[in-house]
N, CA, C and O atoms as a Tinker XYZ file with bonds, in Angstrom:
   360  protein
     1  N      5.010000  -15.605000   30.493000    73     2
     2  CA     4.856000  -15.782000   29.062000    64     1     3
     3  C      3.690000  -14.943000   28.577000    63     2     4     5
     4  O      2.543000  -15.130000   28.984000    81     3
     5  N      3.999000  -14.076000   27.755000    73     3     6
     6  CA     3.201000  -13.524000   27.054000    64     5     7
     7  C      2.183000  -13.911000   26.000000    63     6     8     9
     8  O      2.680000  -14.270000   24.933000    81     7
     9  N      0.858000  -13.911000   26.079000    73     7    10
    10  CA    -0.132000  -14.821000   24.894000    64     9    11
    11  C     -0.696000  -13.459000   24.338000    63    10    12    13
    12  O     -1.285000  -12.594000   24.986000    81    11
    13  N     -0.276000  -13.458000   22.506000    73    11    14
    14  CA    -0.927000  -12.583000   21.875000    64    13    15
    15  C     -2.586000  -12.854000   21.718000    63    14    16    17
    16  O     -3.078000  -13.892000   21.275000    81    15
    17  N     -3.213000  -11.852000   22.116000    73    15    18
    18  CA    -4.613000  -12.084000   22.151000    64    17    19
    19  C     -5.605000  -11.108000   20.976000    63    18    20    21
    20  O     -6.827000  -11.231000   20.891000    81    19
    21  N     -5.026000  -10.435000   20.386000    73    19    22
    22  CA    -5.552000   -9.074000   19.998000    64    21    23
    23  C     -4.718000   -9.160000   18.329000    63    22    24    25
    24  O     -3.542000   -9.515000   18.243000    81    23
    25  N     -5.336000   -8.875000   17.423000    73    23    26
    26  CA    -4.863000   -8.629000   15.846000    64    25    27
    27  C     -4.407000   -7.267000   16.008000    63    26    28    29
    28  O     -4.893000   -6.867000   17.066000    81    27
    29  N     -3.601000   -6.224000   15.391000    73    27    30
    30  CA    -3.086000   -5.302000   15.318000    64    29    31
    31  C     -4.237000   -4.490000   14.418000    63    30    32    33
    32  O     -4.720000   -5.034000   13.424000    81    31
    33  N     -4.453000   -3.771000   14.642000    73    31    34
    34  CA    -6.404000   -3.182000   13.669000    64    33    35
    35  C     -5.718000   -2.388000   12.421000    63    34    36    37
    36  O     -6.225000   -2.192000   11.317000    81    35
    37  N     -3.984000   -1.842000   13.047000    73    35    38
    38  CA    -4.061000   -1.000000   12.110000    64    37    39
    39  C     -3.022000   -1.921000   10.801000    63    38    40    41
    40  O     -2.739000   -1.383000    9.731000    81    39
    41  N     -2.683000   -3.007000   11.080000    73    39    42
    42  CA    -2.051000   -3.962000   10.568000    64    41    43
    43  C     -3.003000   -4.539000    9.426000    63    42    44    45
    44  O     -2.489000   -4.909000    8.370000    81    43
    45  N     -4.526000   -4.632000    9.638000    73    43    46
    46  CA    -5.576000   -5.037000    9.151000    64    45    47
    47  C     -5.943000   -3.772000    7.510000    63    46    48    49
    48  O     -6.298000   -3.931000    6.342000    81    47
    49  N     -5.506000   -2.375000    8.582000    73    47    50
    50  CA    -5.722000   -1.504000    7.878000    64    49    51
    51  C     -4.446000   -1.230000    6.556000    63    50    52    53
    52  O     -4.729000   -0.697000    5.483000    81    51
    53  N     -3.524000   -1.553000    6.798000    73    51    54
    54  CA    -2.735000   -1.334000    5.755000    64    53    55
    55  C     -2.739000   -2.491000    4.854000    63    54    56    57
    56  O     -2.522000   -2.031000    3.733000    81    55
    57  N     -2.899000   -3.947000    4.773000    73    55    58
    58  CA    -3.622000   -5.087000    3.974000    64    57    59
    59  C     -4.750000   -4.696000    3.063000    63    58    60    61
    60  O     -4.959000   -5.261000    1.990000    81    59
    61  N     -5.515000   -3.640000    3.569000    73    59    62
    62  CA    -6.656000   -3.209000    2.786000    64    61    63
    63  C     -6.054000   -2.261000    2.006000    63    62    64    65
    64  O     -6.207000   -2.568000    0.824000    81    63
    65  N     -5.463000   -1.286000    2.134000    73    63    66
    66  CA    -4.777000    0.258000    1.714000    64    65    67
    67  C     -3.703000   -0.959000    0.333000    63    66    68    69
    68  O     -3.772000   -0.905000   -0.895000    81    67
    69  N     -3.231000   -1.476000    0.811000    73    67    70
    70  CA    -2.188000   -2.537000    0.001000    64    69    71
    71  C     -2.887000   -3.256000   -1.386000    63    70    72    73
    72  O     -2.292000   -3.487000   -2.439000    81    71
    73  N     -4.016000   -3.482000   -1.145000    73    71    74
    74  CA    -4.896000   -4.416000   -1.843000    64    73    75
    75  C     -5.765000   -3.038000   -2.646000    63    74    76    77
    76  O     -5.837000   -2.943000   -3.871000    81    75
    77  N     -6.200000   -2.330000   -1.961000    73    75    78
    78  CA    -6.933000   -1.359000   -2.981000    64    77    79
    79  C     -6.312000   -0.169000   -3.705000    63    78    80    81
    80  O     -6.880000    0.742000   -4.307000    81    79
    81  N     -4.614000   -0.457000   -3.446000    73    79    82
    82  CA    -3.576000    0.421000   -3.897000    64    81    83
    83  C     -3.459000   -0.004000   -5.566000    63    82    84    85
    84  O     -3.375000    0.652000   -6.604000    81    83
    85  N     -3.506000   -1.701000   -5.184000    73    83    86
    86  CA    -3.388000   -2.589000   -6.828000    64    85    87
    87  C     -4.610000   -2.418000   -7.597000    63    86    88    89
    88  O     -4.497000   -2.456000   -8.822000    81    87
    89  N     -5.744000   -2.238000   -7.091000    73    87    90
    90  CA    -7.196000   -2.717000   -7.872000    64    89    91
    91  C     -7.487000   -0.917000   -8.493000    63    90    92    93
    92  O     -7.625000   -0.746000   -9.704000    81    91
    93  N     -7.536000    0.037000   -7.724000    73    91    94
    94  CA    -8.197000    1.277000   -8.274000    64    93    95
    95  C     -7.274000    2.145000   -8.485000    63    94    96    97
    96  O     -6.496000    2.697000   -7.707000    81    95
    97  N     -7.509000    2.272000  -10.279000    73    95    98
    98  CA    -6.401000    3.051000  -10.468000    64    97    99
    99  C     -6.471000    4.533000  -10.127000    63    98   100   101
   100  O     -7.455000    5.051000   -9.599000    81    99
   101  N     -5.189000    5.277000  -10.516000    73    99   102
   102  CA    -4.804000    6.905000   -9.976000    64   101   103
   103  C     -4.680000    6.996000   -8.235000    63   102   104   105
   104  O     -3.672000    7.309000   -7.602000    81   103
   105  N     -5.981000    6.635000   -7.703000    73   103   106
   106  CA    -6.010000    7.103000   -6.054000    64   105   107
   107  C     -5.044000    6.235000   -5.861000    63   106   108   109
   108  O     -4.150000    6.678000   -5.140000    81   107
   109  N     -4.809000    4.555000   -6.451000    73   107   110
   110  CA    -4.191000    3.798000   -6.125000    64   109   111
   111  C     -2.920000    4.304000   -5.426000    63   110   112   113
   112  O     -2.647000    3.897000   -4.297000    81   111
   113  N     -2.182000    5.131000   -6.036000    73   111   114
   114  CA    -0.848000    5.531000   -5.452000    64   113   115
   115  C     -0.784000    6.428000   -4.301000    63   114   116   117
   116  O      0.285000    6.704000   -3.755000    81   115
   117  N     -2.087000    6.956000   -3.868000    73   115   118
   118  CA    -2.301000    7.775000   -2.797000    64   117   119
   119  C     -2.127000    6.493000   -1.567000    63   118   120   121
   120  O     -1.239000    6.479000   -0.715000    81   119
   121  N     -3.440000    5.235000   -1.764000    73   119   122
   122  CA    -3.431000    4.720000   -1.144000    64   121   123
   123  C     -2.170000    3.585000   -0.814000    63   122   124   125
   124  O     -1.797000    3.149000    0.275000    81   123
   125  N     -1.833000    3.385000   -1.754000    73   123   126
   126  CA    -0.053000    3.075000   -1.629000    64   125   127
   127  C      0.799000    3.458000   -0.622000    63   126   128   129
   128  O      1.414000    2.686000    0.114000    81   127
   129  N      0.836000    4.995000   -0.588000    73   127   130
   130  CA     1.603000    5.347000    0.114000    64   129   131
   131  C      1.140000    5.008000    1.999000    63   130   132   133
   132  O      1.872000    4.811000    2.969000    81   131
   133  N     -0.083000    5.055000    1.897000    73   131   134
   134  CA    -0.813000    5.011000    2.915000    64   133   135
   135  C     -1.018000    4.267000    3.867000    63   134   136   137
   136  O     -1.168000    4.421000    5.079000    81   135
   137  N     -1.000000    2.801000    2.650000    73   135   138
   138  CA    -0.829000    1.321000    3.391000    64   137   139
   139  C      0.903000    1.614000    4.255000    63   138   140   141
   140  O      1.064000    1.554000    5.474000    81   139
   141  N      1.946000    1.904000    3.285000    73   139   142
   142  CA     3.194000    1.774000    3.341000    64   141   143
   143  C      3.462000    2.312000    4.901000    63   142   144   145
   144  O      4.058000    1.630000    5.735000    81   143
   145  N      2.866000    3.794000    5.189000    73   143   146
   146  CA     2.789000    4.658000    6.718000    64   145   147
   147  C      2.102000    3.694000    7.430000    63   146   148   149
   148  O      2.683000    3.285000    8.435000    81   147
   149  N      0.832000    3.141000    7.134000    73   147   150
   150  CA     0.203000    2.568000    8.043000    64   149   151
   151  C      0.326000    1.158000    8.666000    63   150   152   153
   152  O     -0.180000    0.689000    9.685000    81   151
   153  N      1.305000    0.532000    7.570000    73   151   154
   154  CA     2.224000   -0.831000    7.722000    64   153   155
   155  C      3.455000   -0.859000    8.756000    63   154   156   157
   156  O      3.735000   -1.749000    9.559000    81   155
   157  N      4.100000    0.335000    8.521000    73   155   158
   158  CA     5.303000    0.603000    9.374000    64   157   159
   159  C      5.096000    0.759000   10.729000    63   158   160   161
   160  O      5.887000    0.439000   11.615000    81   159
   161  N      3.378000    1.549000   10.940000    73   159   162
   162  CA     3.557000    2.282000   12.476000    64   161   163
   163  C      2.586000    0.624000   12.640000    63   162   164   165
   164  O      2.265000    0.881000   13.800000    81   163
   165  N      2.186000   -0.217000   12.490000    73   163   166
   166  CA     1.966000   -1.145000   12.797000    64   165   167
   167  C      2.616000   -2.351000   13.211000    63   166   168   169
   168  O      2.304000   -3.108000   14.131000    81   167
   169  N      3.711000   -2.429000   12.275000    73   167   170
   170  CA     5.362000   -3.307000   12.566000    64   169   171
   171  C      5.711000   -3.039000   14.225000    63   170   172   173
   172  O      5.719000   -3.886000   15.119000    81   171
   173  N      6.036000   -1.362000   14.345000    73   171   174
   174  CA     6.073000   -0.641000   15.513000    64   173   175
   175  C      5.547000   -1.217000   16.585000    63   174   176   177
   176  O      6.192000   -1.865000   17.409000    81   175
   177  N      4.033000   -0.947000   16.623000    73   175   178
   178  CA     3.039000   -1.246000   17.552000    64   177   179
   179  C      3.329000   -2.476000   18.208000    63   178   180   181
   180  O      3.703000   -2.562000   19.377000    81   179
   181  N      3.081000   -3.770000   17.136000    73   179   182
   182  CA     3.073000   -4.940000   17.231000    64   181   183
   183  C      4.506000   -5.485000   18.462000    63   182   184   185
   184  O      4.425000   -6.243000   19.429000    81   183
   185  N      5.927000   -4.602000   17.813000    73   183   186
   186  CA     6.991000   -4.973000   18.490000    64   185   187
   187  C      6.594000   -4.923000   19.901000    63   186   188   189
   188  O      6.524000   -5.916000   20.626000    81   187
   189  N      6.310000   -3.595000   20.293000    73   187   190
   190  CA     5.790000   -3.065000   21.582000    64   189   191
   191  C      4.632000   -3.929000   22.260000    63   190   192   193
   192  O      4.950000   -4.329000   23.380000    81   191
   193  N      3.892000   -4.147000   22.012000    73   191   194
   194  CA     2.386000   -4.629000   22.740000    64   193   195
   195  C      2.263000   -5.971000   22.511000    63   194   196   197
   196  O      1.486000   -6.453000   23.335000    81   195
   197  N      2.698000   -6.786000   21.744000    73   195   198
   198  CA     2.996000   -8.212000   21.444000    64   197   199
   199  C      1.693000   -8.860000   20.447000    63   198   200   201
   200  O      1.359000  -10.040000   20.339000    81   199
   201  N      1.188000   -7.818000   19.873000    73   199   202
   202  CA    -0.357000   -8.604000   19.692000    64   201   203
   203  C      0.498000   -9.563000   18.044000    63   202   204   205
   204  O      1.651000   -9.924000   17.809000    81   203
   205  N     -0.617000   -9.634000   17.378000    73   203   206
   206  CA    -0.902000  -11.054000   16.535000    64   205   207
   207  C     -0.846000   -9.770000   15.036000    63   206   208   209
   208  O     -1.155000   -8.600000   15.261000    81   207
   209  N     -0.570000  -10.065000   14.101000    73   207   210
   210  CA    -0.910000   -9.395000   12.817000    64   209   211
   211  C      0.667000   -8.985000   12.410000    63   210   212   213
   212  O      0.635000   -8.204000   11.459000    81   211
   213  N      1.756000   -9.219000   12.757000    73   211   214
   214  CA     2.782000   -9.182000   11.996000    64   213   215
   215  C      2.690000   -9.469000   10.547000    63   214   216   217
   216  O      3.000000   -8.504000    9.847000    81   215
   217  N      2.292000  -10.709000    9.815000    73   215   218
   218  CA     2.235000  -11.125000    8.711000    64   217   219
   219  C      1.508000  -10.457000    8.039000    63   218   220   221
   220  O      1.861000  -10.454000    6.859000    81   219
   221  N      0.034000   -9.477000    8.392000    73   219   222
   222  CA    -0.915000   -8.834000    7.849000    64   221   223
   223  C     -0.148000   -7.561000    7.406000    63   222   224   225
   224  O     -0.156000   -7.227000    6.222000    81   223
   225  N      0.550000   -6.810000    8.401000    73   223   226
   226  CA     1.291000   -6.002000    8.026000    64   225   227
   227  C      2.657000   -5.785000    7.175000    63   226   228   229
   228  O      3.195000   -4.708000    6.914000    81   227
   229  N      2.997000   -6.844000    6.880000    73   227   230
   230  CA     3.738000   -7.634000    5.955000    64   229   231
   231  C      3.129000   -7.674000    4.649000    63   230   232   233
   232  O      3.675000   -7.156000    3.674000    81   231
   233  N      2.264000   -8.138000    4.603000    73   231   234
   234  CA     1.672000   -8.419000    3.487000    64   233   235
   235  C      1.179000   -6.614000    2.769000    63   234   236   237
   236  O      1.486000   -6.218000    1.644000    81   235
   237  N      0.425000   -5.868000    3.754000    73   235   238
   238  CA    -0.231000   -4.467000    3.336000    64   237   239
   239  C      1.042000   -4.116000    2.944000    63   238   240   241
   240  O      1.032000   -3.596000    1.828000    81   239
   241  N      2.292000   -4.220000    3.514000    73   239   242
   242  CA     3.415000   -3.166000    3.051000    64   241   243
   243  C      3.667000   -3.860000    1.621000    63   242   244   245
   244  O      3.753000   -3.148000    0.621000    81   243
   245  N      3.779000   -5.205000    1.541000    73   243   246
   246  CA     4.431000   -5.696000    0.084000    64   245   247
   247  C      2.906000   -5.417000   -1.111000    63   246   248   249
   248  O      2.917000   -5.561000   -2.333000    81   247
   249  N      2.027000   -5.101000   -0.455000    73   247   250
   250  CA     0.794000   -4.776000   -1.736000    64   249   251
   251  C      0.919000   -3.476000   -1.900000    63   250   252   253
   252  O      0.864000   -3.041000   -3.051000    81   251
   253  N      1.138000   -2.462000   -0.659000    73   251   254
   254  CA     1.294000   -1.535000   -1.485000    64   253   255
   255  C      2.540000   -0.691000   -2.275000    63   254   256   257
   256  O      2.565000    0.365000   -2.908000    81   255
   257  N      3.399000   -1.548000   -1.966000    73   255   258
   258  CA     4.620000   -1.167000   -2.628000    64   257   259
   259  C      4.514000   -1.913000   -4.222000    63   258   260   261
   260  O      5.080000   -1.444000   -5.209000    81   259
   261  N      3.845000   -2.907000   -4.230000    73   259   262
   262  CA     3.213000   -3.307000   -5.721000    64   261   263
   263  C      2.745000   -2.306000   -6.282000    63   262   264   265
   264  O      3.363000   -1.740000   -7.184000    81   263
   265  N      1.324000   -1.820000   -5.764000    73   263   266
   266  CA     0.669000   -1.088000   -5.912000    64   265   267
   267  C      0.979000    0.343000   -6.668000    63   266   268   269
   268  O      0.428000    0.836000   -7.652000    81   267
   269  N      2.042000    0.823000   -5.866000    73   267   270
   270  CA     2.536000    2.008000   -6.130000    64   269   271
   271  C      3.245000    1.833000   -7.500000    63   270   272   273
   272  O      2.949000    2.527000   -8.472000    81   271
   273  N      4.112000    0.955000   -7.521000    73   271   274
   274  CA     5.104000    0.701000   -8.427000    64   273   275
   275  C      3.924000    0.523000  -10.280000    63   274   276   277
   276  O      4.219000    1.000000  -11.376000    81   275
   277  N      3.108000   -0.022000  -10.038000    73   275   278
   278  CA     2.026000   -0.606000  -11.092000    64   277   279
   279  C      1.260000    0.734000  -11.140000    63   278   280   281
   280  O      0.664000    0.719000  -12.217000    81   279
   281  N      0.995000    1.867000  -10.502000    73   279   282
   282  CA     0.449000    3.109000  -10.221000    64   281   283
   283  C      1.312000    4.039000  -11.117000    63   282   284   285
   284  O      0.955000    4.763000  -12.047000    81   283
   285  N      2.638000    3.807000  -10.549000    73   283   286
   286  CA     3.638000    5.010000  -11.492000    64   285   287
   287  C      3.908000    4.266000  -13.331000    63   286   288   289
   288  O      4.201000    4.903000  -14.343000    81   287
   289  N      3.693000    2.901000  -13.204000    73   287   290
   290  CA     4.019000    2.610000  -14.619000    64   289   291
   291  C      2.653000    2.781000  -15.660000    63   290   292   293
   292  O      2.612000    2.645000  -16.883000    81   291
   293  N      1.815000    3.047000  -14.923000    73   291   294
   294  CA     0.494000    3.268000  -15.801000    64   293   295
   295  C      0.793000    4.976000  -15.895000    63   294   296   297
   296  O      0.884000    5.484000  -17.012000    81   295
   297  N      0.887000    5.529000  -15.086000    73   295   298
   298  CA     0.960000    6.879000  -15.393000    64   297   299
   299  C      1.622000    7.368000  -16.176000    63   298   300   301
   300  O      1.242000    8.412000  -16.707000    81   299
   301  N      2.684000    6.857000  -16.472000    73   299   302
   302  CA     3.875000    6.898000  -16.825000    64   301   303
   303  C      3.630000    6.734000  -18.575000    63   302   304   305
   304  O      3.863000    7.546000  -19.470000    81   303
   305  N      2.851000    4.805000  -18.656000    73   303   306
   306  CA     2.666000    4.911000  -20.148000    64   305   307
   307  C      1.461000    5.671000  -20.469000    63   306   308   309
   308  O      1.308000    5.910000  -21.666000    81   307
   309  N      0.498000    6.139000  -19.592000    73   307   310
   310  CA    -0.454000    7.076000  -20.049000    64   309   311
   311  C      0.048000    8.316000  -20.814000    63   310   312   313
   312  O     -0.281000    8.902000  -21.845000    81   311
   313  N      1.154000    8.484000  -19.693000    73   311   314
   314  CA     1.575000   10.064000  -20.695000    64   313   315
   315  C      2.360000    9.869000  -21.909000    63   314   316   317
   316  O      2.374000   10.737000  -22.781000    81   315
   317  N      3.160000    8.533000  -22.038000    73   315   318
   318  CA     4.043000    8.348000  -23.343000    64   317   319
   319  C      2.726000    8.348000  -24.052000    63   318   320   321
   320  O      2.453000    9.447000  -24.535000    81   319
   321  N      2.039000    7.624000  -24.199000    73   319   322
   322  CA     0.909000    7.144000  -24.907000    64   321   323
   323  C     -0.095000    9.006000  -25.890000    63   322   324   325
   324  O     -0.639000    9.240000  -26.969000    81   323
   325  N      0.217000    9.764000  -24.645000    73   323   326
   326  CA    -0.560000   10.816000  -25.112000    64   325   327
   327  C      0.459000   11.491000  -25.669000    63   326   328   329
   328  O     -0.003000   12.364000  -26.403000    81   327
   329  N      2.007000   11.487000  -25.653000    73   327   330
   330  CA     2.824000   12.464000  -26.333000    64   329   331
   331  C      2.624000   11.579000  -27.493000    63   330   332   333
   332  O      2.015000   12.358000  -28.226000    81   331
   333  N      2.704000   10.673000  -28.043000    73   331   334
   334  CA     3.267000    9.949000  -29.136000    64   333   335
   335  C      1.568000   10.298000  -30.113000    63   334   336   337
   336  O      1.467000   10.596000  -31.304000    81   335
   337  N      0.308000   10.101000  -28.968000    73   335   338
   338  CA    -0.830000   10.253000  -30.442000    64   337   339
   339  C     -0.711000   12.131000  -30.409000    63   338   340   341
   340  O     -1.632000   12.737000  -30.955000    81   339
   341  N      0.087000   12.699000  -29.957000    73   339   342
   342  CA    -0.043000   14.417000  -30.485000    64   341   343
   343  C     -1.236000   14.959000  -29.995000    63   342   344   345
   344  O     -2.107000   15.401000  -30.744000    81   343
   345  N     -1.329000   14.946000  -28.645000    73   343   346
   346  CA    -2.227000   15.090000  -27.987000    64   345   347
   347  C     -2.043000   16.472000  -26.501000    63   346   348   349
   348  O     -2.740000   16.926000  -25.593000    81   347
   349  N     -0.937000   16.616000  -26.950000    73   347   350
   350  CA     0.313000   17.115000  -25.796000    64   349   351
   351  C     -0.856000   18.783000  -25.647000    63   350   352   353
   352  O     -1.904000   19.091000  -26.215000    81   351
   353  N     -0.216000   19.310000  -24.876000    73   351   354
   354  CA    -0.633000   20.808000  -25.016000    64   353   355
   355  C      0.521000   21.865000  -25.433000    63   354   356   357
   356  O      0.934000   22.738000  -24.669000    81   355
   357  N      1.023000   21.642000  -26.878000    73   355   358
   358  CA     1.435000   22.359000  -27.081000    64   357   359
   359  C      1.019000   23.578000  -28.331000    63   358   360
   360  O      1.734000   24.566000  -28.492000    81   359
């Protein structure tokens, strides 16, 4: 029987990337994507080596897929926002 002894570090790391994807805007979507890579190869890991942090990496992937999503809709009304006050570069 196998006893998980060890948290997954990089499982830890995409929870953070997830969480600071939602809070700071613009980089946010960099780090979005980041958690999302760093969530997956952690899922990975975890299957393989048996350690503990499944749920952490769970969680980084569903923050930063928030993240991202709340990243592109700000950008998004930023720029409606600047065509509509005539602000455009034309």
């Amino acid at each position: 029987m196998n006893v998980k002894t060890e948290t997954n570090s990089k499982s830890i790391i995409s929870l953070i990337f997830g969480i600071l994807s939602i809070l700071i805007p613009l980089v946010g979507l960099i780090l979005g994507i980041l958690g999302i890579v760093t969530s997956r190869n952690a899922t990975r890991e975890i299957a393989v080596t048996n350690e503990n942090g499944k749920g952490l990496a769970v969680a980084g992937l569903t923050c930063s897929i928030i993240g991202i999503g709340l990243q592109v809709i700000m950008i998004v009304s930023y720029i409606v926002c600047l065509r509509k006050s005539g602000i455009s570069r034309e």
